[in-house]
ZAKOLLUM-595564 format. One record per residue (C-alpha): residue number from 1; x, y, z. Coordinates in steps of 0.05 Angstrom, whole numbers. Layout:
<atoms>
> NUM:X:Y:Z .
...
</atoms>
This chain:
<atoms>
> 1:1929:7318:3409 .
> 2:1896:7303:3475 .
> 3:1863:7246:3447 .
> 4:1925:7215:3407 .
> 5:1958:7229:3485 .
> 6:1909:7187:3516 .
> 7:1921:7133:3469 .
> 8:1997:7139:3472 .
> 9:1986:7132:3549 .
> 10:1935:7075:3544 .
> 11:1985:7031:3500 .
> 12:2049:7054:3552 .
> 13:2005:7019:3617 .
> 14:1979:6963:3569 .
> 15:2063:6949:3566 .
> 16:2078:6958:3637 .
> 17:2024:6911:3657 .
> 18:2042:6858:3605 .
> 19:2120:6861:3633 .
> 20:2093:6864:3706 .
> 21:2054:6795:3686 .
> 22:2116:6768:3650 .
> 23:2157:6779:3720 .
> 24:2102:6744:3761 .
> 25:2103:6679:3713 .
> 26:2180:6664:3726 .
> 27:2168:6626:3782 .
> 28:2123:6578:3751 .
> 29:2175:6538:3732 .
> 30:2170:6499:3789 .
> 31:2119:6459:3744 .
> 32:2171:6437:3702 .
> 33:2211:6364:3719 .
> 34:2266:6361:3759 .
> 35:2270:6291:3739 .
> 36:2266:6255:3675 .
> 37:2256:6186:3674 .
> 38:2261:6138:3606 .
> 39:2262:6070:3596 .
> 40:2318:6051:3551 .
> 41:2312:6075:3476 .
> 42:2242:6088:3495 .
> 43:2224:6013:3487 .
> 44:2154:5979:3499 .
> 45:2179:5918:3534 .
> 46:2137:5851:3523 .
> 47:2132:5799:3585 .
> 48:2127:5717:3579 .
> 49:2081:5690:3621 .
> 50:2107:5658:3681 .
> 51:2175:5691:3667 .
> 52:2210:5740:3707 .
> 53:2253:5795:3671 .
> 54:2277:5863:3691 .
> 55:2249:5927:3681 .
> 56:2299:5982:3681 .
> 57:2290:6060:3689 .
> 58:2338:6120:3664 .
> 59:2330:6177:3721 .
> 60:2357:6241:3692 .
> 61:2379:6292:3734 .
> 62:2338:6362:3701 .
> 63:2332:6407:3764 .
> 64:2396:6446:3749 .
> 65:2426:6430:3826 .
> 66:2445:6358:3857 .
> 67:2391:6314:3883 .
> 68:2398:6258:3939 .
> 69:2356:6206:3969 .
> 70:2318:6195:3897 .
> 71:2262:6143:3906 .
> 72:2220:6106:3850 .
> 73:2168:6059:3860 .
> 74:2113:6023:3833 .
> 75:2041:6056:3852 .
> 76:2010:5985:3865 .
> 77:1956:5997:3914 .
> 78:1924:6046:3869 .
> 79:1931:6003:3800 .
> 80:1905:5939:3845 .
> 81:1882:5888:3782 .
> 82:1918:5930:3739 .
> 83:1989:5910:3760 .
> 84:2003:5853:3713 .
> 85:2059:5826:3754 .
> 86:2059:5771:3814 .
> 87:2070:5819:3887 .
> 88:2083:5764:3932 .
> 89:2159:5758:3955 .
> 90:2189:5837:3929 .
> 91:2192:5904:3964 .
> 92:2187:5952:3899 .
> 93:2226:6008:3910 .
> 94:2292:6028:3893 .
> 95:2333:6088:3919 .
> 96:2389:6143:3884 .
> 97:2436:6162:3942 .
> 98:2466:6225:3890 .
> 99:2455:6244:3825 .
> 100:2492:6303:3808 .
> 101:2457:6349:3765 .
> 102:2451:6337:3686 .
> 103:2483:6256:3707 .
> 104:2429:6188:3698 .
> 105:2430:6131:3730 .
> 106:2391:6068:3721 .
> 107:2336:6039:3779 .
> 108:2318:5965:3751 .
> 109:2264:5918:3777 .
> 110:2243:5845:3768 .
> 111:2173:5835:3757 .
> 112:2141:5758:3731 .
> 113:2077:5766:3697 .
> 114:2010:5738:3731 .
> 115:1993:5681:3703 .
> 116:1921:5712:3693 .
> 117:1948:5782:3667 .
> 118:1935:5755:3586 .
> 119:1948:5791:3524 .
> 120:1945:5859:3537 .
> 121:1975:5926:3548 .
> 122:1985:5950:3622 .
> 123:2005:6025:3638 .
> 124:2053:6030:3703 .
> 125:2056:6085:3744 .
> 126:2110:6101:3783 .
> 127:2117:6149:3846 .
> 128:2187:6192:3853 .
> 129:2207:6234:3916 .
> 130:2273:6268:3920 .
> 131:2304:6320:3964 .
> 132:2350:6381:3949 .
> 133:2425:6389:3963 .
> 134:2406:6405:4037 .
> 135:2350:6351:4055 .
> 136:2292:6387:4042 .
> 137:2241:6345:4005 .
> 138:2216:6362:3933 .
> 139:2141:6374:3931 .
> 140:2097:6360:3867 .
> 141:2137:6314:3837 .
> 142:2101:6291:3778 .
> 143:2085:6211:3769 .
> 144:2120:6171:3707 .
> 145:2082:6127:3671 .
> 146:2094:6073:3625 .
> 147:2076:6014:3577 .
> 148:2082:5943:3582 .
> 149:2060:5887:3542 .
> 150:2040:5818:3563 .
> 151:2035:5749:3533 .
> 152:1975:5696:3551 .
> 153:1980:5634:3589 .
> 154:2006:5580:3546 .
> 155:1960:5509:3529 .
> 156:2016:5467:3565 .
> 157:2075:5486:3608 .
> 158:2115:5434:3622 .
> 159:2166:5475:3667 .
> 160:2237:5483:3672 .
> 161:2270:5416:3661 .
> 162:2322:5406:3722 .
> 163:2396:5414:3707 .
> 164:2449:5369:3684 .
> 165:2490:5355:3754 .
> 166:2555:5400:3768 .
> 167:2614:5354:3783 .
> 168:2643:5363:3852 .
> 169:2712:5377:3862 .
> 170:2753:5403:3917 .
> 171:2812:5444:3879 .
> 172:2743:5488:3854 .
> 173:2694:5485:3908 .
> 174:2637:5458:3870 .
> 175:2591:5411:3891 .
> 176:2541:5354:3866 .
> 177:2471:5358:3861 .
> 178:2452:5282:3877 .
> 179:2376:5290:3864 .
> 180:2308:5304:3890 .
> 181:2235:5294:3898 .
> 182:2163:5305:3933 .
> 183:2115:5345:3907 .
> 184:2110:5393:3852 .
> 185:2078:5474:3839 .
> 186:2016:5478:3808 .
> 187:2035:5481:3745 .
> 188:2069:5419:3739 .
> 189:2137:5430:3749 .
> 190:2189:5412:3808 .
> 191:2228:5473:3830 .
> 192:2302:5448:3839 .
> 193:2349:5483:3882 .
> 194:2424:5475:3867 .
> 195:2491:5483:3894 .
> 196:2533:5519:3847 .
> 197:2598:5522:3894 .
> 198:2624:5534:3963 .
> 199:2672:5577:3996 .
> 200:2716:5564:4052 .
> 201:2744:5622:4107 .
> 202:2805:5603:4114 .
> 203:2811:5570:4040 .
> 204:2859:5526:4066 .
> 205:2826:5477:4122 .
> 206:2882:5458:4176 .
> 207:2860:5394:4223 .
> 208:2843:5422:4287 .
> 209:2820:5486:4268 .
> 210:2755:5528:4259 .
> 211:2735:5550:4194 .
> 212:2662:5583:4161 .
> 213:2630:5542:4107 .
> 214:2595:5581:4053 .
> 215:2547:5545:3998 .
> 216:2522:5586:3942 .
> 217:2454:5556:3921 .
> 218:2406:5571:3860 .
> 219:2333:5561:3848 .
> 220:2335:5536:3775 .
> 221:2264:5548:3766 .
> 222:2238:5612:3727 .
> 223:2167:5610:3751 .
> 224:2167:5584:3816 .
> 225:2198:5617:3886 .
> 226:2211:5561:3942 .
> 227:2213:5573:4015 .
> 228:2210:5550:4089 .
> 229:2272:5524:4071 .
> 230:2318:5478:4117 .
> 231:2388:5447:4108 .
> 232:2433:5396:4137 .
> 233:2504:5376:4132 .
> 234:2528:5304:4151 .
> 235:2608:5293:4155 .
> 236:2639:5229:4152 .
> 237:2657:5192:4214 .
> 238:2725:5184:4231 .
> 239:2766:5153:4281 .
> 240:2804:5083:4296 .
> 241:2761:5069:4360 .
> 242:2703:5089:4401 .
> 243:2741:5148:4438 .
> 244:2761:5174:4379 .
> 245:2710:5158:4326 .
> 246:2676:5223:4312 .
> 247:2645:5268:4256 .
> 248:2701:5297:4210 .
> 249:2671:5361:4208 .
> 250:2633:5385:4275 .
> 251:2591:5457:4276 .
> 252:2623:5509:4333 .
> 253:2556:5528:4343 .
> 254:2526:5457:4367 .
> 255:2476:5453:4305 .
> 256:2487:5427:4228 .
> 257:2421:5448:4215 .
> 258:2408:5513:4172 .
> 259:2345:5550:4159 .
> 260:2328:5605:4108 .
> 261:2267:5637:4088 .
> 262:2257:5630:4008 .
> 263:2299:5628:3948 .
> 264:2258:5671:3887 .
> 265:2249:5644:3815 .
> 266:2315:5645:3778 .
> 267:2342:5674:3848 .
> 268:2408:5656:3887 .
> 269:2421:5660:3957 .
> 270:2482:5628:4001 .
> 271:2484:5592:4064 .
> 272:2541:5598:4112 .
> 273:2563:5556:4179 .
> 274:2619:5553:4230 .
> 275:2653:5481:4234 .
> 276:2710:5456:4266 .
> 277:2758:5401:4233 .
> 278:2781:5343:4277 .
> 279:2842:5347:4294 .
> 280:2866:5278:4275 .
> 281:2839:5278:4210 .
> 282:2887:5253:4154 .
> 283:2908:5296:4104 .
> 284:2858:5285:4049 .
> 285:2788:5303:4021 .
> 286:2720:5297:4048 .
> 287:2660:5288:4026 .
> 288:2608:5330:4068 .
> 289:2523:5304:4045 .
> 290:2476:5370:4043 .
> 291:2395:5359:4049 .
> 292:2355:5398:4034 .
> 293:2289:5406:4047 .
> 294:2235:5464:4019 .
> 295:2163:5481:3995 .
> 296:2143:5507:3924 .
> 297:2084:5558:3926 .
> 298:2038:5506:3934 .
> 299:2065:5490:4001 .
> 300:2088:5420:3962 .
> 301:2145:5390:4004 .
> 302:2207:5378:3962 .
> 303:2265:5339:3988 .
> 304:2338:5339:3948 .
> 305:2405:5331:3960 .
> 306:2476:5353:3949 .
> 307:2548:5340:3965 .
> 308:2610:5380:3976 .
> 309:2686:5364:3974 .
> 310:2730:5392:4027 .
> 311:2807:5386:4029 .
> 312:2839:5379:4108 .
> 313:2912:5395:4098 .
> 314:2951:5373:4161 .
> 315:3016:5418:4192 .
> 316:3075:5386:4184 .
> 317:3119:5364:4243 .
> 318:3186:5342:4251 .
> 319:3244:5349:4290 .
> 320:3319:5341:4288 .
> 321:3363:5308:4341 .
> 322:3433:5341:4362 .
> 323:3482:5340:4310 .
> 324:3549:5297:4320 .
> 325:3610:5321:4286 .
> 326:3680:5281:4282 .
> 327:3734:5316:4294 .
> 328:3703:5382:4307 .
> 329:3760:5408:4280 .
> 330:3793:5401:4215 .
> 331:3845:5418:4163 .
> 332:3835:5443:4099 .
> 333:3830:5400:4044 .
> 334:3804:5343:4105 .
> 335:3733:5325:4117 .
> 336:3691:5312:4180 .
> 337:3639:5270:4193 .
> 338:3564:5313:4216 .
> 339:3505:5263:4226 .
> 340:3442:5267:4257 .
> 341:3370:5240:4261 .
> 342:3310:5270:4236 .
> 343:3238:5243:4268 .
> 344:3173:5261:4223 .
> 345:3123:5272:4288 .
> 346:3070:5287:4242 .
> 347:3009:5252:4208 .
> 348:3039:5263:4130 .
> 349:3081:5229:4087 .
> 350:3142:5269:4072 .
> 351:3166:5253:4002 .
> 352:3226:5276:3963 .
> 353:3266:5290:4031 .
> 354:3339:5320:4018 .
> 355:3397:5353:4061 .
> 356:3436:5409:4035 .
> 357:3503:5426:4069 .
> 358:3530:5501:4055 .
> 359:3578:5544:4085 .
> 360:3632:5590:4067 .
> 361:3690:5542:4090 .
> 362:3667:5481:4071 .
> 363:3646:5448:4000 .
> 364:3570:5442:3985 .
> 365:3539:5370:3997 .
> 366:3473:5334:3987 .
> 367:3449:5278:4018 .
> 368:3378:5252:3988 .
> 369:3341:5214:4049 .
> 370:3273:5188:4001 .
> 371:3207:5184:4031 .
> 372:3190:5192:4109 .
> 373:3129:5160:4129 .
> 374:3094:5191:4186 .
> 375:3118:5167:4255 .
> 376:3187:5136:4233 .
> 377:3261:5163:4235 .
> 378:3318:5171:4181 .
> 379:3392:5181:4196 .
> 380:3424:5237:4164 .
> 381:3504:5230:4148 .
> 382:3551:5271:4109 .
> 383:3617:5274:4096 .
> 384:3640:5350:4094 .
> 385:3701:5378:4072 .
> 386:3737:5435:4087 .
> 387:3758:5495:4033 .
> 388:3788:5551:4074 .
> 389:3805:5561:4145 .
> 390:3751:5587:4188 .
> 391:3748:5668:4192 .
> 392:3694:5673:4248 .
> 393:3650:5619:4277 .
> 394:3646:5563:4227 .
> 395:3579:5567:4219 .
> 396:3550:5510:4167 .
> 397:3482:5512:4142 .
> 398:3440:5454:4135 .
> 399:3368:5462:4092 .
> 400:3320:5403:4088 .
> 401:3278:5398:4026 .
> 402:3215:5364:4020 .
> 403:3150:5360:3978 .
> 404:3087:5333:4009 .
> 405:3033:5302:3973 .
> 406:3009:5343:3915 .
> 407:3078:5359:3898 .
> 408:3089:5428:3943 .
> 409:3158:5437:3958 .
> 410:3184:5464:4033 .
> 411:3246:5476:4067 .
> 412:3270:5479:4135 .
> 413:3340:5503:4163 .
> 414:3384:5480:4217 .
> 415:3456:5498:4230 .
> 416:3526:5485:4271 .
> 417:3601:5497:4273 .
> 418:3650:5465:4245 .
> 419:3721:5507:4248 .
> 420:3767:5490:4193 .
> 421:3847:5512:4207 .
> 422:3903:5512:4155 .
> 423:3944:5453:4130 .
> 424:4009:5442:4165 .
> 425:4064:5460:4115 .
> 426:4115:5403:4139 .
> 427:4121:5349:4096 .
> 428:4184:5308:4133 .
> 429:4217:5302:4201 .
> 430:4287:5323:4212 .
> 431:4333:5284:4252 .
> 432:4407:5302:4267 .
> 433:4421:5356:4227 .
> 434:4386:5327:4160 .
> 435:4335:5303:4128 .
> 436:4299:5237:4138 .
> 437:4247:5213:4090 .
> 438:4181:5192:4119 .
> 439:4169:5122:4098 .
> 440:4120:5118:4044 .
> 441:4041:5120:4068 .
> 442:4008:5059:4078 .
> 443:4076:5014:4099 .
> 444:4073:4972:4168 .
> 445:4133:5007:4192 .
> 446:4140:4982:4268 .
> 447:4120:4902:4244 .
> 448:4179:4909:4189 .
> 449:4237:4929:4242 .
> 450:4206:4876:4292 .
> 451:4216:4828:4230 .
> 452:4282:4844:4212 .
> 453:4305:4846:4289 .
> 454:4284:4778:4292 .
> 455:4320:4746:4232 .
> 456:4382:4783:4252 .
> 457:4376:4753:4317 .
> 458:4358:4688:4296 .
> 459:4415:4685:4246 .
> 460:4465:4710:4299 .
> 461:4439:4646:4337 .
> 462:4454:4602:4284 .
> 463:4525:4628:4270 .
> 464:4542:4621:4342 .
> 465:4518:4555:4345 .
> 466:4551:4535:4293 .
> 467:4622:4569:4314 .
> 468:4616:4523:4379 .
> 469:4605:4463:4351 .
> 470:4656:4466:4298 .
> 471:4704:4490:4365 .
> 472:4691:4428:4403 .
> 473:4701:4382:4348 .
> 474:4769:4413:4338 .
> 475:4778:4399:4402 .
> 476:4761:4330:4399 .
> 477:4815:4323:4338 .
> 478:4872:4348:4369 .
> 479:4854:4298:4432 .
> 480:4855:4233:4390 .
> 481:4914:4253:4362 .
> 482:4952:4268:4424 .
> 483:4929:4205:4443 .
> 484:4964:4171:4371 .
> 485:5030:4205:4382 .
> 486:5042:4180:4464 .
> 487:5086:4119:4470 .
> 488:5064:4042:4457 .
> 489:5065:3996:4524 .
> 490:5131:3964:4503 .
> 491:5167:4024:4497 .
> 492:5131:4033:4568 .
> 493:5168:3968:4595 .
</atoms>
């Protein structure tokens, strides 16, 4: 029994020990990733040589907390000959602000193959740090290594043929690539940089104002990264004589001249500038000339070219003179005369120009004026009549309408009084107890009487006349015959 004991014993401490050695090994999980990083679908990605692609990396969130400040990069010092990719112009490294835990998020690179690196089979290694929820770095966190493939050097590259122009135009902000030329990489081909666009801040360009130019360029070649790169804008000149002839387009800054460091293969970049529009510019596009001027990797000098299309709108400025209204006053169902002038004092044609009349006492009325050219006058008259009598002020709207040259319509508002005051109801004058008619509109009436005074008078006259001389011949009768009946001068004797 002792013995069996002994052994019973024995197997019990065996079993303590065993569990005391499975408590100690909990903690050497620490050994297993907090991380997981993948490429996608677990691919073996294949490089051209020459060519620059992307190589991207799934970073998986294991550790069972949140992780910040995730870092991945390439481990190129201690691959040296064994990186198969060009190190030149690229900081490799890419950073996870967050990654909540059991989350993934992609990290991508671009890498172009060495021309040297052949056909072959390259292992990357990659370096990750992290840090905990509250800052504290992650030790021991294990490298991730991967495969990549590579292609040899072709016989004959011929390079990236340059590409067809992009037609300017200023409702789009593109621009045109006009050419270029010096010297070419060593492999043959002439790296071309592009303009692809431009932006302007404002987008709409007023004469007399400041606004910031921004060109978006590309480097159309896919092998080749070009740098110690400077630019130039020329504006047109404008002006009618030597104090005002001047560039259209003038930098705030003092310089046209722009200088940036490199564009990569396949890269973009953008340019930007501060330039002030003249202020007597005409309202049109113009055509700004961009050099360029840049070296390929083989310090070859490469000159080219571009232009861009910028639209100058001007304000428009006019003014009206004060408005003259006969009567100021008038009856319903009667209409007034309103006129004014109206000057265009600025530098665009106003087209389309119209005068609307509205108010509630009066009827609506247009008036279409045509065209203004810049500098000139037009007279505006109206005939307005009156619907109602006037409740308050008589206030009477006027609204100018105009378009200018691309067809954008505007409006502008002036207004005065006009009172309007009810009809009189009388329709005849009375005169001694009744009613006399009013002789009938449009008769001379005063010329008539004076007429008919005149032949009354005149044929008074005649009848007179003509009563006195038929008198004195009467007379004369009744003389010759007193003269027959007296005795003869023998009766006398």
């Amino acid at each position: 029994m002792k013995r069996v004991s002994r052994w019973l014993a024995g197997i019990c401490m065996a079993a303590v020990l065993l569990g005391a050695a499975g408590l100690e090994a909990v903690p050497v999980r620490a050994a297993d990733p907090v991380l997981e990083i993948t490429t996608p679908d677990n691919k073996v990605q294949t490089y051209q040589c020459g060519q620059a692609q992307d190589f991207v990396l799934n970073v998986k969130n294991t550790s069972g907390a949140p992780l910040k400040n995730i870092t991945v990069s390439p481990k190129l010092k201690d691959q040296g000959a064994e990186w198969p990719f060009k190190t030149n112009y690229q900081s490799y490294h890419e950073t996870i602000e967050l990654l909540a835990e059991g989350t993934e998020k992609p990290v991508k690179f671009n890498f172009m193959q060495r021309d040297n690196a052949g056909e072959e089979r390259y292992q990357l290694t990659f370096e990750v740090t992290a840090q905990d929820e509250s800052g504290k770095p992650i030790n021991d966190i294990p490298d991730s290594s991967f495969y990549v493939n590579t292609s040899a050097k072709p016989q004959e590259d011929v390079g990236a043929s340059a590409p067809e122009p992009v037609s300017g135009g200023f409702d789009t902000g593109e621009a045109a690539y006009v050419g270029g030329g010096g010297g070419s990489s060593g492999n043959g081909s002439v790296p071309r940089v592009i303009v692809t666009g431009f932006t302007t801040n404002p987008a709409e360009v007023k004469a007399g104002s400041d606004f910031v130019l921004t060109i978006h360029l590309k480097n159309t070649s896919k092998k080749t990264k070009v740098s110690n790169m400077l630019f130039e804008l020329q504006a047109p000149t404008e002006g009618n004589d030597e104090q005002t002839t001047a560039p259209a387009f003038l930098p705030t800054s003092g310089s046209n001249s722009i200088y940036m460091e490199g564009i990569p293969a396949s890269g973009t970049a953008d340019i930007s500038i501060s330039l002030n529009a003249k202020a007597d510019l005409v309202q049109k596009p113009y055509e700004i000339a961009l050099s360029m001027k840049y070296e390929d990797s083989d310090a070859a000098q490469i000159e080219a070219g571009a232009s861009l299309s910028i639209p100058v709108k001007q304000n428009v400025r006019f003014e009206f003179s004060e408005f003259e209204i006969t009567p100021e006053s008038v009856e319903a169902g009667s209409e007034a005369n309103v006129s004014c002038n109206l000057y265009n004092l600025g530098r665009i044609k106003l087209y389309n120009v119209k005068a609307i009349f509205e108010g509630s006492d009066i009827k609506k009325e247009e008036v279409f004026l045509g065209n203004l050219e810049p500098g000139s006058s037009t007279a505006i008259d109206a005939m307005l009549e009156g619907t109602k009598a006037s409740e308050g002020e008589g206030k009477v709207k006027m609204t100018l309408s105009y378009e200018d040259e691309a067809g954008t319509a505007s409006t502008a508002e002036e207004s005065f009084h006009l009172m309007v005051i009810e009809a009189s109801e009388t329709d005849g004058m009375f005169m001694d107890g009744g009613m006399m008619e009013e002789p009938q509109a449009g008769l001379p009436v005063i010329p008539i009487a004076v007429l008919v005074a005149a032949v009354i008078i005149i044929g008074a006259a005649v009848i007179i006349k003509k009563k006195r001389k038929a008198r004195r011949l009467l007379e004369e009768e009744e003389g010759l015959l007193d003269e027959l009946d007296g005795p003869s001068e023998d009766e006398q004797q």
